[in-house]
N, C-alpha and C positions, 0 to 999 in steps of 0.2 A: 504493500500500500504506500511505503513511504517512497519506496523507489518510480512508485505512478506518479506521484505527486511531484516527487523533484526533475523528473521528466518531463512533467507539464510545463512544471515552472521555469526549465530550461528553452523550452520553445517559446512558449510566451515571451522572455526575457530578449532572446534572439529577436525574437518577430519586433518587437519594440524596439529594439536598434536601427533594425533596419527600415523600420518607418520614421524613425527620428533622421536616420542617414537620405534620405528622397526627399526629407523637407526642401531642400533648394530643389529639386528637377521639378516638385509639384507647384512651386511658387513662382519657376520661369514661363510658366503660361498662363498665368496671371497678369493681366496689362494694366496696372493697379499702382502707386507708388508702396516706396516699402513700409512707411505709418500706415497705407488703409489696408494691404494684408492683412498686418501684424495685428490691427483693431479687429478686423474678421475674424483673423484663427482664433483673438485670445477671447472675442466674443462664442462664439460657437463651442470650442475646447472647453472654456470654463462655464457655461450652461449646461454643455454633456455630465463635465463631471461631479456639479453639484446635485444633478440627476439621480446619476450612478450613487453618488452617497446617499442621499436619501434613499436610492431602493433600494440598497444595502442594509438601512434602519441604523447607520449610524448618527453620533450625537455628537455635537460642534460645542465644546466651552472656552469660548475666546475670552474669557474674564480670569482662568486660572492664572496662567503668569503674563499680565502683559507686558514685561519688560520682550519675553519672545516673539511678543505678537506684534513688538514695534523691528525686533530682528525682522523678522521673517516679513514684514512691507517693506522695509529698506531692500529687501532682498527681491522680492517680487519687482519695486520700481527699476531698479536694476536688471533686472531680466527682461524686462518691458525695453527698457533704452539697447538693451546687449543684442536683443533683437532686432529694434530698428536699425541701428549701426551694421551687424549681419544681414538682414535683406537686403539693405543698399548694396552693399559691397555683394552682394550675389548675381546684382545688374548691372555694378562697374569693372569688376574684376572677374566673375565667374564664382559657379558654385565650387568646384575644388580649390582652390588657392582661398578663397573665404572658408572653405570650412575647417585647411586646416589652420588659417590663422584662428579662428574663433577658440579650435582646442586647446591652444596655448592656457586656455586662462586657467585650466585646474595645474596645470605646471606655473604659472604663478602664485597659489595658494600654496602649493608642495615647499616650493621654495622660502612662502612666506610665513610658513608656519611656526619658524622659530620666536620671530618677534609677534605673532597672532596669537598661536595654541602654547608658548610655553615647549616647544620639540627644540631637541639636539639638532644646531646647525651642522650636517654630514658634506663629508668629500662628496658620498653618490649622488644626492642632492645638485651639488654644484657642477657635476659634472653634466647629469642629466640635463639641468637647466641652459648651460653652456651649449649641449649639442642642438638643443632645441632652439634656442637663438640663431646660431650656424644655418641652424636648417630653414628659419623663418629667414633671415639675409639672402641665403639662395634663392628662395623663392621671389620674393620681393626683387630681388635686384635683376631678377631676368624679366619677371614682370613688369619692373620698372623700362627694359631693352625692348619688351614687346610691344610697348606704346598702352600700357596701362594704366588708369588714371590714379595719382598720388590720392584723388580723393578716397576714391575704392580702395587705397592698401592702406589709409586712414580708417577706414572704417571697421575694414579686418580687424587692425589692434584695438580699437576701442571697443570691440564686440569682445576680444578677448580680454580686456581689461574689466570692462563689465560682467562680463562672466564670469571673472576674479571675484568682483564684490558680491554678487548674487551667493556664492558657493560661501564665502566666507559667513555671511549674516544666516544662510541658511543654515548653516553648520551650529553657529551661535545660540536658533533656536533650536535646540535639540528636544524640545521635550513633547514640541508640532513636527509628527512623523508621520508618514505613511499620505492612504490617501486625505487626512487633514491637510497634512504641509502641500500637495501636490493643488488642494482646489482651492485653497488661502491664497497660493502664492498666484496660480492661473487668475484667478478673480482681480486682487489685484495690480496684476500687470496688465489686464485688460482696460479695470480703471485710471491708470497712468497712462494708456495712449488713448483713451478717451479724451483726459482730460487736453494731452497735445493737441490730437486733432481735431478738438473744439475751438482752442485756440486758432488753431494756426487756418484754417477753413471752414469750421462749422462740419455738420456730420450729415452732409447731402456728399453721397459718394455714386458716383456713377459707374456702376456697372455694367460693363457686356454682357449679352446673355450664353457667349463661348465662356467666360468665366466662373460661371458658379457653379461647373463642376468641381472644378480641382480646389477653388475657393472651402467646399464641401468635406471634398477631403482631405483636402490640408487641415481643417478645423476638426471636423468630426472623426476621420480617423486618423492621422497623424497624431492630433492633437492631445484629441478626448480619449481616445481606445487606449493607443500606445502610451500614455500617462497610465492608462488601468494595468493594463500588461504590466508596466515595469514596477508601480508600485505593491500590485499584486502576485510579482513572480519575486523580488528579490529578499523578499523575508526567507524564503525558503529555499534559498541557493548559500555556497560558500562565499564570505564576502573577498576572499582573494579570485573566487571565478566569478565573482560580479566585474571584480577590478581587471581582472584579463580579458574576457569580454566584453568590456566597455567598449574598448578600442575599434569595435565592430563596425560602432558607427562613423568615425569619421573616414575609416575605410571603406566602407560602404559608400558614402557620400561623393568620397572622392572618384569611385569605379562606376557609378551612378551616372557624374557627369560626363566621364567619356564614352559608355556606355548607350546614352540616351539625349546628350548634347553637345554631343562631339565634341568636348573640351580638350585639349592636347596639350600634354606636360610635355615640359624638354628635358631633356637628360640630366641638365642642372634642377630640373626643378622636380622630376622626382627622387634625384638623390634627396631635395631638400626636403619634400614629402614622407622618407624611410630616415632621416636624423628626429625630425619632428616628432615620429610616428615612434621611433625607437626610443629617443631620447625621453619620451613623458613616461612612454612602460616602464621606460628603466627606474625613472623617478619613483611612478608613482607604486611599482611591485616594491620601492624600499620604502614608503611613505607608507603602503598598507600594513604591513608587517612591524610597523611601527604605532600605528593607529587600525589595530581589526573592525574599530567601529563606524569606521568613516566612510560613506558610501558617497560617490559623487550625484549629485543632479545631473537628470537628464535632459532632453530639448533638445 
């Protein structure tokens, strides 16, 4: 029975990868700017999955610690902006060179965890992070030679800088876990580009009627499922094979777009793709083993 069960929650956990990894191929046919996506997905996403909680017959007490409950909105606003930065840069630069800039950011928490959580500053640590830098410079700097926009490889690092902050507050709130923390934090970051794109044009958004397919499933199943999947498969996995197959998804993401948008690395720039790719695992298999209970955010 219990091998049924961690077999489920092996596929599930898989299948959630790789729907988080297609988010940029589902969003390139979207003709949309990247605030009214991102106000779609996290409207749709986080409707599904206050749904989902409710038919579950779970119960929501946001008054126990609210010092958590202001973590975990810093954290959500943060993922709201981490994303807008990431959709752009998925229409200036392309979905693989955005997605593996985006990954960078839990390799900036690894690193920063000694002045954050209180961790031993290690050699593997700075090594890791050192190849990881090497391999974002590759990247970048031939992106820069292809005629790609500084804005777009602006946007890369900010989406992984926000990603940074997002993981560190969510980490903070430890005590909002599971599917709590995943429909708090979805809600909102939906609230937070509301309120942008209230500002910035009012919420009359024009949609094609080619659009609100993938619009659909960007939100409802990338969004809303694959949040259920992964917080509903990883209770019941090893959290070092949580941490090894993480990495699913921005490999996936990156095989995605050559795959399905003809994207083309150059030989510099998938060496810089496998330092990036190499350089976090390394990190982050000695950051697990250092911290069993730290499980990254998905998206």
């Amino acid at each position: 029975m219990v091998k049924a069960i961690n077999k489920i929650s092996y596929l599930k956990y898989i299948l959630a990868l790789l729907l988080f990894g297609s988010n940029g191929i589902v969003a390139s046919y979207i003709s949309l700017t990247s605030y009214e996506i991102i106000f779609l997905r996290t409207l749709i996403g986080s409707l599904l999955l206050i749904a989902l909680f409710k038919l579950a017959g779970n119960k929501l007490d946001i008054t126990k610690n609210k010092r958590h409950l202001i973590y975990l909105t810093i954290s959500g606003i943060a993922m709201a902006v981490s994303w807008m930065f990431l959709y752009e840069a998925y229409q200036q630069i392309g979905v693989g060179i955005a997605s593996l800039a985006y990954y960078c950011g839990p390799v900036i928490v690894m690193v920063l965890s000694p002045l954050l959580f209180k961790e031993k500053f290690t050699l593997p640590k700075v090594v890791g992070f050192v190849t990881v830098i090497f391999g974002i410079m590759l990247i970048n700097t031939q992106a820069m030679h292809d005629g790609k926009t500084s804005w777009g490889l602006f946007c890369g690092v900010m989406s992984a800088i926000m990603y940074a902050i997002m993981l560190i507050f969510n980490k903070k709130a430890d005590s909002i876990t599971g599917m709590s923390n995943a429909m708090l934090q979805l809600t909102i970051s939906f609230l937070t580009v509301a309120i942008f794109l209230g500002f910035r044009q009012g919420f009359v958004i024009h949609v094609r009627e080619g659009d609100w397919i993938p619009i659909f499933i960007l939100g409802l199943i990338n969004t809303g499922i694959g949040c259920y999947l992964y917080f509903s498969s990883i209770d019941n996995l090893p959290v070092q094979t949580v941490a090894t197959f993480g990495y699913l998804e921005p490999l996936s993401a990156v095989a995605f777009s050559v795959l399905f948008l003809r994207e083309i690395l150059d030989p510099i720039q998938v060496l810089g793709a496998l330092l990036v790719i190499g350089g976090a695992v390394f990190t982050e298999g000695i950051f697990k083993r250092k911290n069993p209970n730290s499980i990254t955010t998905p998206y």
